[in-house]
C-alpha positions in Angstrom: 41.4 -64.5 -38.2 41.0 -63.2 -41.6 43.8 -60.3 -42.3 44.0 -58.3 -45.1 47.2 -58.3 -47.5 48.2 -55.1 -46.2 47.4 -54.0 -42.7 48.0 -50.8 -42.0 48.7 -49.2 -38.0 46.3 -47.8 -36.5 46.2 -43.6 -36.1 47.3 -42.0 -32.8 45.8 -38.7 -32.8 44.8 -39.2 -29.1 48.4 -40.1 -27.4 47.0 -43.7 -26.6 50.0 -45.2 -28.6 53.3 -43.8 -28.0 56.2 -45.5 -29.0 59.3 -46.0 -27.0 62.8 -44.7 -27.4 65.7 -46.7 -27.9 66.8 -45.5 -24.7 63.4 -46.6 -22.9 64.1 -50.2 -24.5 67.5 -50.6 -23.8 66.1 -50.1 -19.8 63.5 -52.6 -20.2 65.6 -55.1 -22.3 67.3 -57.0 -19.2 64.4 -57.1 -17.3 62.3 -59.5 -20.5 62.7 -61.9 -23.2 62.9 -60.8 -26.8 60.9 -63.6 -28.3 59.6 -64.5 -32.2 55.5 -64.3 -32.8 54.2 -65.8 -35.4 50.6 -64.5 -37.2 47.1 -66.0 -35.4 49.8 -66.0 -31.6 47.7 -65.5 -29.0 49.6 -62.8 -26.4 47.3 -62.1 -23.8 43.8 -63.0 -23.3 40.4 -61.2 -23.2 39.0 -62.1 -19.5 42.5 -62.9 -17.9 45.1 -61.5 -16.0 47.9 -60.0 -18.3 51.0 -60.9 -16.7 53.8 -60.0 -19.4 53.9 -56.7 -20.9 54.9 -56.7 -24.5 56.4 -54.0 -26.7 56.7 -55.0 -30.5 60.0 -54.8 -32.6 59.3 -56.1 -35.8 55.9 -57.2 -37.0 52.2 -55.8 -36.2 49.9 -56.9 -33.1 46.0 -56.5 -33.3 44.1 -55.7 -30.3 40.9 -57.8 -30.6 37.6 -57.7 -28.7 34.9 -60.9 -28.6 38.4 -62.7 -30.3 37.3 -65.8 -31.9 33.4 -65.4 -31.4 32.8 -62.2 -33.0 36.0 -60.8 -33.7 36.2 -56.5 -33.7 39.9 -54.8 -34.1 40.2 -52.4 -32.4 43.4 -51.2 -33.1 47.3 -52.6 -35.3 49.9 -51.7 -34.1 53.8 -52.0 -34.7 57.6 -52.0 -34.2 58.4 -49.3 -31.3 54.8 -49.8 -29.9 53.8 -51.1 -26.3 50.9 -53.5 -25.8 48.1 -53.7 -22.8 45.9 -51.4 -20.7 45.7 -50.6 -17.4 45.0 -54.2 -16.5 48.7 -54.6 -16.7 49.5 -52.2 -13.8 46.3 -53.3 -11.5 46.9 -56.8 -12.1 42.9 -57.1 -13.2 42.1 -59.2 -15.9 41.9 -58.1 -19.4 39.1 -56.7 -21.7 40.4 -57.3 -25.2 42.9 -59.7 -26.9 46.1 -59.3 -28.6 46.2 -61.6 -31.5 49.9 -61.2 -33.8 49.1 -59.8 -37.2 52.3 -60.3 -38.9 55.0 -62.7 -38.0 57.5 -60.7 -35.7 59.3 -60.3 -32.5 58.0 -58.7 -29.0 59.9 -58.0 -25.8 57.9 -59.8 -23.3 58.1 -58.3 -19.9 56.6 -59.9 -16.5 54.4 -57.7 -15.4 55.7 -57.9 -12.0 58.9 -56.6 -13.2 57.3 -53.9 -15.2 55.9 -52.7 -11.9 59.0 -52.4 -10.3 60.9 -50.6 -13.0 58.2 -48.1 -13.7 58.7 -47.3 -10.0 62.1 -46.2 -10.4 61.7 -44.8 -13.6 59.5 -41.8 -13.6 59.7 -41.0 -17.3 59.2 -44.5 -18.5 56.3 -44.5 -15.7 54.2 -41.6 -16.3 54.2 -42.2 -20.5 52.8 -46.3 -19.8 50.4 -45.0 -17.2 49.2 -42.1 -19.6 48.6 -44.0 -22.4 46.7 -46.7 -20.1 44.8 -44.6 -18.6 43.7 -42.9 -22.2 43.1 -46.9 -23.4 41.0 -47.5 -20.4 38.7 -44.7 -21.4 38.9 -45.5 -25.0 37.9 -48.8 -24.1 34.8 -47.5 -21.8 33.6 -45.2 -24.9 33.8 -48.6 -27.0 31.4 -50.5 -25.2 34.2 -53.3 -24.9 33.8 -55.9 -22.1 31.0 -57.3 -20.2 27.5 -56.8 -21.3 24.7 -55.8 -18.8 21.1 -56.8 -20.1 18.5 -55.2 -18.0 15.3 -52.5 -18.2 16.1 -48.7 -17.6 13.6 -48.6 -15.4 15.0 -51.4 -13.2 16.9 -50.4 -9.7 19.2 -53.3 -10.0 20.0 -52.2 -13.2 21.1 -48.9 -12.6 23.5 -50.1 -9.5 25.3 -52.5 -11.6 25.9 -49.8 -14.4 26.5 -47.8 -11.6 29.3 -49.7 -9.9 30.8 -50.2 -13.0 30.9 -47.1 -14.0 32.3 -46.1 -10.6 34.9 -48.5 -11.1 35.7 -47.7 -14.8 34.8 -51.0 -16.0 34.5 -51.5 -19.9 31.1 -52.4 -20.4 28.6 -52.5 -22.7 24.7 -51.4 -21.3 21.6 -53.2 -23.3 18.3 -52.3 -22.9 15.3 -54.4 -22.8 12.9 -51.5 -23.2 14.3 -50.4 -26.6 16.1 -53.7 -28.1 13.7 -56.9 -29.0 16.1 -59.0 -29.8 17.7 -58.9 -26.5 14.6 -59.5 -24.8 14.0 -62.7 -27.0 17.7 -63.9 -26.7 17.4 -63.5 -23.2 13.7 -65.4 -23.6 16.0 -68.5 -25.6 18.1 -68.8 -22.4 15.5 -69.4 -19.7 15.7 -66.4 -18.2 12.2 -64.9 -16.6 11.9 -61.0 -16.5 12.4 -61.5 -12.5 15.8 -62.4 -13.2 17.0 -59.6 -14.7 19.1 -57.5 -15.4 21.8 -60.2 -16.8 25.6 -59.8 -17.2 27.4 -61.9 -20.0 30.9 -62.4 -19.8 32.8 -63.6 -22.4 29.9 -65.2 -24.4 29.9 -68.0 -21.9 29.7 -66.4 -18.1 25.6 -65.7 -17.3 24.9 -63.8 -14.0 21.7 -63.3 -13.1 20.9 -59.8 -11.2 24.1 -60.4 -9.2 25.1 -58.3 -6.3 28.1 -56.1 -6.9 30.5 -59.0 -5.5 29.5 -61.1 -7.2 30.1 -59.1 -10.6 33.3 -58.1 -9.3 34.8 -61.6 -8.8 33.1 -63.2 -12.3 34.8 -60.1 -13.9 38.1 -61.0 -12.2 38.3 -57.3 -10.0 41.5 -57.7 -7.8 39.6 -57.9 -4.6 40.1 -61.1 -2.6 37.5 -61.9 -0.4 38.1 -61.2 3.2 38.9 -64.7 5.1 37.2 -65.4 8.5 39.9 -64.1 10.5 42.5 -61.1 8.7 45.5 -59.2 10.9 47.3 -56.1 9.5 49.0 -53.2 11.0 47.0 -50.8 8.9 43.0 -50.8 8.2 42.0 -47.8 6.2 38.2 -47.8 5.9 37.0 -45.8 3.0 39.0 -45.6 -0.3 38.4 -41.9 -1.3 41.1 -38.5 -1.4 41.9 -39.3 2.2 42.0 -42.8 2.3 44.0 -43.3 -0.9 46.3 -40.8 0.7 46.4 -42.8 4.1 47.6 -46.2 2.0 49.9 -44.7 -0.3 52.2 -43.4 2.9 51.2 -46.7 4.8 52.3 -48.9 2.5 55.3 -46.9 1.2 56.3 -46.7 5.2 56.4 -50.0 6.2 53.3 -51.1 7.4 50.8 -54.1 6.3 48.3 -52.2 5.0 44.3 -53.0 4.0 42.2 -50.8 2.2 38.2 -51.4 2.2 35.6 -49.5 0.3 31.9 -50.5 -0.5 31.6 -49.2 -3.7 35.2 -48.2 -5.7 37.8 -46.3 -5.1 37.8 -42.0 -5.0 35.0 -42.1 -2.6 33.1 -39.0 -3.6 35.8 -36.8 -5.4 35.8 -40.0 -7.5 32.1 -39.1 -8.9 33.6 -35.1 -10.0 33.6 -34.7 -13.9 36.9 -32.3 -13.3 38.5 -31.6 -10.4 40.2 -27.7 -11.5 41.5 -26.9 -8.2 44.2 -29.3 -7.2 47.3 -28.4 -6.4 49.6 -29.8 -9.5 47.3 -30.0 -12.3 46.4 -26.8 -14.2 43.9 -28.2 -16.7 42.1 -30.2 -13.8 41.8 -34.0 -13.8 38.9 -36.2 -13.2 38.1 -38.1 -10.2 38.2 -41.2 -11.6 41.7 -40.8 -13.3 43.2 -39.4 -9.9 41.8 -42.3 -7.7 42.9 -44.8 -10.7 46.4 -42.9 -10.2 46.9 -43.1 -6.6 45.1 -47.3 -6.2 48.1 -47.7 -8.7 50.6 -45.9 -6.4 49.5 -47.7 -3.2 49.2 -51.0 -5.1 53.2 -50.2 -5.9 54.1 -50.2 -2.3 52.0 -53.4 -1.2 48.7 -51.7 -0.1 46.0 -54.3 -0.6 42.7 -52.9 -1.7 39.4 -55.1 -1.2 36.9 -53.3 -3.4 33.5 -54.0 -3.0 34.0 -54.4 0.7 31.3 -52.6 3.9 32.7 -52.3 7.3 29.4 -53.0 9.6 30.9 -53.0 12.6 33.9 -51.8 15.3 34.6 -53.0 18.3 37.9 -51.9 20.5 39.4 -54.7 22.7 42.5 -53.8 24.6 44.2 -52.4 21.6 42.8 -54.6 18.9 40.6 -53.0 16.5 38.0 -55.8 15.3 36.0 -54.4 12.1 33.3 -56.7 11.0 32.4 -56.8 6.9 29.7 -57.6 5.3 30.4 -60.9 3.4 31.6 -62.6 6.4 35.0 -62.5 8.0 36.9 -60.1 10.8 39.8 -57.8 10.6 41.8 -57.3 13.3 44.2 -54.0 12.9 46.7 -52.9 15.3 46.1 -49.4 13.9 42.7 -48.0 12.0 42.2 -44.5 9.7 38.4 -44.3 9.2 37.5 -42.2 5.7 34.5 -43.3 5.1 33.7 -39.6 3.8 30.1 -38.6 3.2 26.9 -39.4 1.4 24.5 -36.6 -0.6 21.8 -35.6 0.9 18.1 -36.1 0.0 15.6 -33.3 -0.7 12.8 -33.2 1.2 9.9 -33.9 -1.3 7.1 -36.8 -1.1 7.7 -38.9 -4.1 11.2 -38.6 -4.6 11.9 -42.1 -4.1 9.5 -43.2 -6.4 11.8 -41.8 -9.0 15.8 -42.5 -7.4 16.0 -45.9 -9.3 15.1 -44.2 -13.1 15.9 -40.4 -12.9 17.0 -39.0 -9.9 21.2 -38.7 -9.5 24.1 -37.5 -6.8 26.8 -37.8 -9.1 28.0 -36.4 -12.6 30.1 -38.6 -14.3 30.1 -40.0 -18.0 27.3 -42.8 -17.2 24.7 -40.7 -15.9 25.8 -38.0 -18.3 25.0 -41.2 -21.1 21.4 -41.7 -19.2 20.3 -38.1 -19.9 21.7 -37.8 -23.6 20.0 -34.6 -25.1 17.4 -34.5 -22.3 16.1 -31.7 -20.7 17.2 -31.6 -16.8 17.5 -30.2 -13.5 20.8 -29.9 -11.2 19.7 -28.8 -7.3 22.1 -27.2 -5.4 24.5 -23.9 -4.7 28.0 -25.4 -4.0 31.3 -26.4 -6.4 29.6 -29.8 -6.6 26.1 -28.5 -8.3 28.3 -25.8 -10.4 30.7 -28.6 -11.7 27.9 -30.9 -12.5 26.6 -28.3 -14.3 28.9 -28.1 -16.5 29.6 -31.2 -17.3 26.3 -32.3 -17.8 25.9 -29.1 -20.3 28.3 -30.8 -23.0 25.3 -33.5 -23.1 22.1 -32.4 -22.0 20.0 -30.4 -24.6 19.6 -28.1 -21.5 20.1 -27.6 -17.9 18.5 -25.8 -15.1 20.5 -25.0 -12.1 18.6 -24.2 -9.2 19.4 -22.5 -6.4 18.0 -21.1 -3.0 19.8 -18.5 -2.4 19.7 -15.0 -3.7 23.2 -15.5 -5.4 25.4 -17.8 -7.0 28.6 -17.2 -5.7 27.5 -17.4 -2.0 28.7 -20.9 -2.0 30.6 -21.3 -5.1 34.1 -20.6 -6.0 34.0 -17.5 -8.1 35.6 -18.9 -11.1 33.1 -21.5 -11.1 30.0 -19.0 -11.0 31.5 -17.2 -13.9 31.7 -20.3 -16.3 28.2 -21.0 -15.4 26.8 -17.3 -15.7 28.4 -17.4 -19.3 27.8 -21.2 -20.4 24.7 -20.7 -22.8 22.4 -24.1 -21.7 22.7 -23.4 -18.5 19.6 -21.6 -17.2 20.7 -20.3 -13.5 17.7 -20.0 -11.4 17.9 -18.1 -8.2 16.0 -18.3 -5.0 14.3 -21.7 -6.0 13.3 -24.8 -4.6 11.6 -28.2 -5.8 8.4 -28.8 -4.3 7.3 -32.1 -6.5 8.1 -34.6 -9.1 5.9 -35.7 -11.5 5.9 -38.7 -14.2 5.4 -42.2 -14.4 7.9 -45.0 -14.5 10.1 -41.7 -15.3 10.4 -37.9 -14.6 8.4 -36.0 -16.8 9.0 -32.3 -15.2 9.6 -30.8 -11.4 7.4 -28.3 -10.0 9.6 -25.6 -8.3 8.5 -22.4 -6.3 9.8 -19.0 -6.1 11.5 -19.0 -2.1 10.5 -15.2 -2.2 7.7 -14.7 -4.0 5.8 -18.2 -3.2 5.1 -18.5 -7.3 5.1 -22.2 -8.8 6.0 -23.1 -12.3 6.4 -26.4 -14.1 10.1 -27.4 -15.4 10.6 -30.1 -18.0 13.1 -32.5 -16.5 13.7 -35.9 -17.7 16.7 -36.2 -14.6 17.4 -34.6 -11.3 20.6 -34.5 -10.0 20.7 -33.2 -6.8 24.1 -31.6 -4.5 22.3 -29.9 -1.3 25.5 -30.8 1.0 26.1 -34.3 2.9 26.0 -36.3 5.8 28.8 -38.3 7.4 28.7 -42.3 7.1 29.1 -43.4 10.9 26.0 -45.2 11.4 28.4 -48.0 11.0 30.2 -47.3 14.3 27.7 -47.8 16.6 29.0 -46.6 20.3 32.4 -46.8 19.9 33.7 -43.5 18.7 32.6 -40.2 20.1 30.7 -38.4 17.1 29.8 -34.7 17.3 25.8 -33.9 17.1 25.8 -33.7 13.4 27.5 -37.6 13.6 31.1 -36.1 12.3 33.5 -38.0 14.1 34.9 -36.2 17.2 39.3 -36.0 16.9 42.3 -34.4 19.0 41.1 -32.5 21.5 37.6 -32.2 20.6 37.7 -36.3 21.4 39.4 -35.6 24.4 37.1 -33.3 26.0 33.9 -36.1 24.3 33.9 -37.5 28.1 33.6 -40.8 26.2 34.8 -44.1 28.1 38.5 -45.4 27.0 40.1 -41.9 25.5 43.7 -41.7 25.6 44.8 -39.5 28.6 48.0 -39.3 28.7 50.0 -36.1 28.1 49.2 -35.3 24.3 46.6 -37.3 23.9 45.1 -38.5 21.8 46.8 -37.0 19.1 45.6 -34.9 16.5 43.2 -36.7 14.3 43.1 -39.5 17.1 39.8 -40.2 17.7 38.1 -41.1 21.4 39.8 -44.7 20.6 43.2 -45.2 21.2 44.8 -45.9 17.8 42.0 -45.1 15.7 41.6 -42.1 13.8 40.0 -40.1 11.5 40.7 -38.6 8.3 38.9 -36.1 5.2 35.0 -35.1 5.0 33.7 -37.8 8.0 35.8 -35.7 10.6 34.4 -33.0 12.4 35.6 -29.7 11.6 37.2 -30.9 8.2 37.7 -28.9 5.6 35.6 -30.3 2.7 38.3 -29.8 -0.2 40.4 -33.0 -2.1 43.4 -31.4 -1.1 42.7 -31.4 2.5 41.9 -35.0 2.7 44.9 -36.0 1.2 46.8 -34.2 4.0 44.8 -35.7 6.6 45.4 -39.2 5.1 49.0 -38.4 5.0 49.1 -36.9 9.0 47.1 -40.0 10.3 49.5 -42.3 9.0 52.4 -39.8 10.6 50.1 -39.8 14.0 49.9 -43.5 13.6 53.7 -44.4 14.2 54.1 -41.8 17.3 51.5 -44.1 18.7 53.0 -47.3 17.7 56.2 -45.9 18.6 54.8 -44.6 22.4 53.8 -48.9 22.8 49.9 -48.5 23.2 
């Protein structure tokens, strides 16, 4: 690269770049290498795992995306500095380069070591994951990473922005409908408009309309693929509050433990904008941040996570809990926590699946906050989930409509929600109302919504619909084998007990709380019945099962 005589370090207004104390260096000196760079030193590379962390002493290292093809800095940085993003902790590969500026010295860390000293270090820990965390968004906001080529109006499309999104992936989205010279690069390459939407990796890697798996191992994800046959002592089946919770005290107690999820991890707190309620953080945290947190914490203890990953199938066999998943391959568990956790339900109108793959949403995070950029929309729904959408989607939209059925806002919503909302000037609340159509073309155009009480109709410009009307449980899955209540919850403790289903435990105690009507399986967070549908509350749940769990291996069943 070309630098320039004098090259200056980059600002930190945002806390991205903290420097460490002498103190924090002297602890991480014995564990590396103090070592001399020289300028054009490649560190670490775009689109592999990083597995030394580097802090500099003397010199300056430039972060670099598309290094040595089309080479953007995005940030210089010197003595006292620390290098890396969050790739460093998760052990997934990396979305920019760090190239030496200036001839220097780093202290070059294995990663591995890093992990381990951070662990015992809760100082040192929480300033690295900080600023990671703030890099990884940073590096989202950028555009850095892989590039996904595709139409808006394509479903395909949407779910790989989705799932990257989900999974706060640095990416960059291109579309076909707006950019010409996409569509004729794409043209130069052979590809057909059936074969979209494209993902580029590196300037080299092509994937045409892959499945999410298939992104996820091009992109290097850290999910190994699960073999034909897989034991552990611990299968925790859906990776949100609950489950997170469940393989954090696993993990840190002993036992081999897996962690599935279809999707990403956070499971459906993990699509919340802010999360203002939870016990420990007074200015609220988002979903994504606090699943990244606690996959980092359960990573620390051993917990293996294999993300995307469905469970189709359960069958009990004398103790051994077989789930099938849905690339291939069984895992047999001596003990299973099932948090799969719900799914949003649909509203009840003709043609709304005519729109689901453009304009209609169940989730408010940044990306579909970026798909509605000053648009006019429409948020469905009465609950904490419709009012925090609301006001997330607010700081974006050029207005929103939040409509509810009921005669009053703060039936179902906490109180200090409904106040924000009542006093957030875009939001338009509008009570006792209900869609009754969509209309548009390849997009929303406007919903036509009636009056509960008085039966009048009136048009609403809406370019999305983002809809929170409560959920159902994601058991489907589990066949026969568990007792489920009428709703499809799954059936625990005593309520299991009394199921009159074949196989419960019977003996005195049993099954145990949060022991479903399988011996050794049980249930955790929003997919039990009688749960209380709160973050919080799944987390304890994930943290009882695993408690439940060694009574039961300790009783020999």
């Amino acid at each position: 690269m070309r630098w320039p005589p004098e090259l200056c370090e980059t600002p930190d207004p945002q806390g991205a770049y903290p420097r460490l104390s002498d103190a924090q260096l002297q602890a991480l000196a014995p564990h590396g290498e103090r070592r001399r760079v020289h300028q054009d030193e490649v560190l670490y590379a775009e689109g592999l795992p990083c597995a030394e962390f580097f802090t500099v002493l003397a010199g300056k290292v430039a972060t670099v995306e598309g290094f040595g093809v089309d080479d953007q800095v995005i940030g210089v940085h010197g003595a006292g500095r620390f290098l890396g993003e969050l790739n460093v902790l998760t052990g997934q590969v990396g979305f920019v380069t760090g190239v030496v500026a200036e001839d220097g010295e780093v202290l070059a860390v294995p990663a591995d070591a890093l992990r381990r000293l951070v662990a015992g270090d809760p100082e040192l820990g929480d300033l690295i994951l900080r600023a990671y965390l703030i890099r990884r968004t940073m590096l989202i906001g950028l555009g850095a990473g892989f590039r996904v080529i595709g139409s808006r109006f394509s479903a395909d499309s949407r779910r790989l922005r989705e799932f990257a999104a989900r999974n706060r992936l640095p990416h960059r989205w291109i579309d076909l409908e707006q950019d010409q010279e996409a569509e004729r690069f794409l043209r130069s390459m052979g590809v057909t408009p059936e074969e979209t939407p494209v993902v580029i990796w590196r300037g080299e890697t092509v994937l045409r309309n892959p499945s999410n798996a298939e992104l996820a191992r091009a992109i290097g994800l850290p999910a190994p693929q699960v073999q034909k046959e897989t034991h552990c002592d611990l299968l925790v089946i859906g990776a949100g509050p609950a489950g997170l919770a469940a393989a954090v005290y696993g993990a840190s107690e002993g036992l081999a433990t897996m962690v599935l999820d279809n999707v990403a991890t956070g499971g459906q707190a993990g699509t919340s904008s802010r999360i203002e309620n939870y016990l420990g953080f007074p200015s609220g945290i988002s979903g994504g941040e606090l699943a990244e947190r606690a996959a980092i914490q359960a990573g620390k203890f051993g917990a293996r996570f294999h993300v995307p990953a469905q469970a189709c199938g359960l069958h009990l066999n004398a103790g051994d809990h077989i789930v099938t998943v849905g690339e291939g391959g069984t895992i047999h568990a001596r003990t299973l926590i099932i948090a799969t956790g719900v799914r949003y339900r649909r509203l009840d109108v003709g043609n709304l699946e005519r729109f689901e793959p453009t304009s209609v949403y169940y989730a408010a995070t940044m990306f579909e906050a970026q798909m509605c950029e000053r648009d006019p929309i429409v948020v469905v729904g009465g609950g904490n989930s419709a009012g925090q959408a609301a006001l997330f989607l607010a700081r974006h939209a050029a207005r929103v409509r939040l409509l509810v059925r009921d005669e009053s806002l703060s039936r179902n919503m906490s109180r200090y929600l409904a106040v924000e909302i009542e006093r957030h000037p875009r939001i338009q609340i509008m009570l006792n109302t209900e869609v009754r159509e969509l209309i548009g073309e390849e997009r929303l155009t406007a919903v036509i919504a009636e009056n509960n009480r008085t039966g009048e109709r009136f048009t609403i410009e809406a370019r999305a619909l983002f809809i929170f009307i409560g959920a159902e449980p994601y058991t489907t899955w589990l066949a026969d084998e568990i007792a489920l209540d009428p709703r499809g919850y799954i059936l625990t403790g005593a309520d299991a007990g009394r199921s009159g289903k074949e196989g419960v435990p019977d003996s005195v105690g049993r099954p145990f709380p949060l022991e479903t009507s399988g011996a050794g399986v049980f249930a955790a967070g929003d997919v039990r019945s009688g749960s209380v549908k709160r973050v919080a509350a799944a987390v304890g749940e994930g943290a009882m099962a695993v408690r439940l769990i060694h009574e039961y291996l300790q009783a020999g069943e």
